[in-house]
N, C-alpha and C positions, 0 to 999 in steps of 0.2 A: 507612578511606579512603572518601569519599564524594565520587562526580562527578557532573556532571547526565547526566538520563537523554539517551541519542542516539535521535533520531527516523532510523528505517529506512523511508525512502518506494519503497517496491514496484510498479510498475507493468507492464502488457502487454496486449497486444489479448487480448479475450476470447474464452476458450478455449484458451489458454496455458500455463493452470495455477498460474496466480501465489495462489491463496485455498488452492489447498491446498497448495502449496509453505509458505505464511505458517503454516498450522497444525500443520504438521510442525515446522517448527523454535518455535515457541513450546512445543510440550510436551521440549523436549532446553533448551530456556533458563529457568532459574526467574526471572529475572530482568527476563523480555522479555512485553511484553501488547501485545494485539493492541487499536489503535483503530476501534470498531463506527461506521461511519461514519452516517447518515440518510439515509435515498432514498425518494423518492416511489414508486417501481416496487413491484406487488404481489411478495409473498414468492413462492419457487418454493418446491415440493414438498420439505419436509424442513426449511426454513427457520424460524430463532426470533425472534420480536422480541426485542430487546435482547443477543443471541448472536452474529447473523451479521449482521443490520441493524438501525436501530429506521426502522420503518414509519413514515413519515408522511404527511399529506395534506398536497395541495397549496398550500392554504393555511395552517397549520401553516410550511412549508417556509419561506413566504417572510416570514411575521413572523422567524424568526430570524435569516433573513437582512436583513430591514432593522433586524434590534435587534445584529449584530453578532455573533453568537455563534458563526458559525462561522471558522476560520482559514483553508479553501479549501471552494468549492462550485462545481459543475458540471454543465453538462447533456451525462449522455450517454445516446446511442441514445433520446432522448425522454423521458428520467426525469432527474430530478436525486440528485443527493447531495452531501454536505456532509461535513467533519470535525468535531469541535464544539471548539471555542479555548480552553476551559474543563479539559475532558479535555489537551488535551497539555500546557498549564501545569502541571496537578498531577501526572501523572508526571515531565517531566522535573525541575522542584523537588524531586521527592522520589528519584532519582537512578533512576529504574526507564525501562529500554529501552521504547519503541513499535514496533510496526512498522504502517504506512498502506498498505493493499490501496487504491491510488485511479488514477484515471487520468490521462493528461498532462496535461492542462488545470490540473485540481488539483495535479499535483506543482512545474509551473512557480508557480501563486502561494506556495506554500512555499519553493523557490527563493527568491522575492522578500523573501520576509518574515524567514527563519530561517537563521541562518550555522550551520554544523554537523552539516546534514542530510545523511544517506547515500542516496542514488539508484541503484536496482537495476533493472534490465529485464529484464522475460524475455520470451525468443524463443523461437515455437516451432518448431521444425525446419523446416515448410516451408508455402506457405498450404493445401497439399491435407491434411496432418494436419491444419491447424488446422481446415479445413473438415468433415473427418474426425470429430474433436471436439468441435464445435457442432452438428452432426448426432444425436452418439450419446446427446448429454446429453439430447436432448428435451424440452426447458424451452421451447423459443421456438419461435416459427411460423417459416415458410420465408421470411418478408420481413424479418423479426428477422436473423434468420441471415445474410441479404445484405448487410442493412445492418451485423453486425457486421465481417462479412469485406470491407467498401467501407472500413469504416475502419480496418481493421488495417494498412493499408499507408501510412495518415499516421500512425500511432501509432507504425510500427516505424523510418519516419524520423525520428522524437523521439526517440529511443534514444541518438543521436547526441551528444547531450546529458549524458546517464545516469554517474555514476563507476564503474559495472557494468553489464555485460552479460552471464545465464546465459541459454545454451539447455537449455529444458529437452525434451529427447529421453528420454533416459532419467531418470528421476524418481529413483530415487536416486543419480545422478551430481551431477544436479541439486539435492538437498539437501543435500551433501556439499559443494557450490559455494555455497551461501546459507551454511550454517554457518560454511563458511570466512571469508566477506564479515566476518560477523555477531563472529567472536571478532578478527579482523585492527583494525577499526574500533575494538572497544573497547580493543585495546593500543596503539593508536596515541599518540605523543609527547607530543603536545599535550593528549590527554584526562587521560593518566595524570601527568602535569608539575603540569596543575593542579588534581587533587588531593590529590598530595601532596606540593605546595610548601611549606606551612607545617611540613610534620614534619619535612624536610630544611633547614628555613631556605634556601631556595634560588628 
């Protein structure tokens, strides 16, 4: 039995927790890969090209975006990033789960484009943990940090939108809740109907 793969589009203001929530549940799915998105922003400390982002320059960025090759792209907090159109064609053809660490902007033109797409938010408990959490990580300067937390309160109004909402408070309540998302989706009616309509003649 062979279904196309379901695109898992993941979103939340940063510091959230949404990139390690995504890496947690892909090593519990063999089935499920993560889409390395393109961002102009430099790597933070720990970071792989071609693992966690693929780095690009700024111009780099915007030849693919005028040759088409990405299926949503974005500016946030001053950087861009992109998904690339190529990458999720060949997973879901080949029947294999994604999941898209991306922001609203990016998940509404998916919306636009792709019928079948699952939409997740995560919330973080409240904006002084989130504050909390952008603080501890020490990646970004204190005007970085403002600017993240000025926008986490339009992003957490896009929620509203979302076919899921986890708060992720406690982190493993919280993967416990993404897994559940993640196996519920794939037995759903309509996915399992149409791959095994032809063996049931039905």
């Amino acid at each position: 039995m062979k279904r196309e793969g379901i695109l898992f589009i993941i979103s939340a203001p940063s510091g959230a927790g949404k990139t390690t929530l995504c890496k947690e549940v892909i090593d519990i799915f063999p089935n499920l890969r993560h889409s390395v998105s393109y961002t102009t922003r430099p790597p933070r400390p720990g970071e792989v090209h071609g693992r966690d982002y693929f780095f690009v320059s700024r111009e780099e960025f915007d030849r693919m975006v005028a040759a088409g090759e990405f299926a949503e792209h974005a500016e946030v907090h001053g950087n861009f990033y992109g998904t690339a159109l190529k990458t999720l064609e060949e997973y879901r053809k080949c029947g294999i789960d994604v999941i898209l660490d991306i922001d609203c902007q990016g998940a509404r033109q998916l919306k636009e484009k792709y019928h079948g797409g699952v939409y997740i938010f995560i919330l973080p408990p409240s904006f002084q943990e989130l504050r909390r959490r952008l603080d501890t990580r020490s990646s970004d300067s204190d005007e970085i940090i403002e600017r993240r937390i000025r926008g986490a309160a339009w992003e957490i109004r896009e929620s509203r939108w979302y076919d899921y909402i986890i708060v992720n408070d406690v982190f493993s309540k919280a993967v416990e809740e993404l897994k559940s998302v993640l196996i519920a989706e794939g037995c759903r009616s309509s996915r399992v109907m149409e791959a095994v309509s032809e063996l049931f003649e039905i």
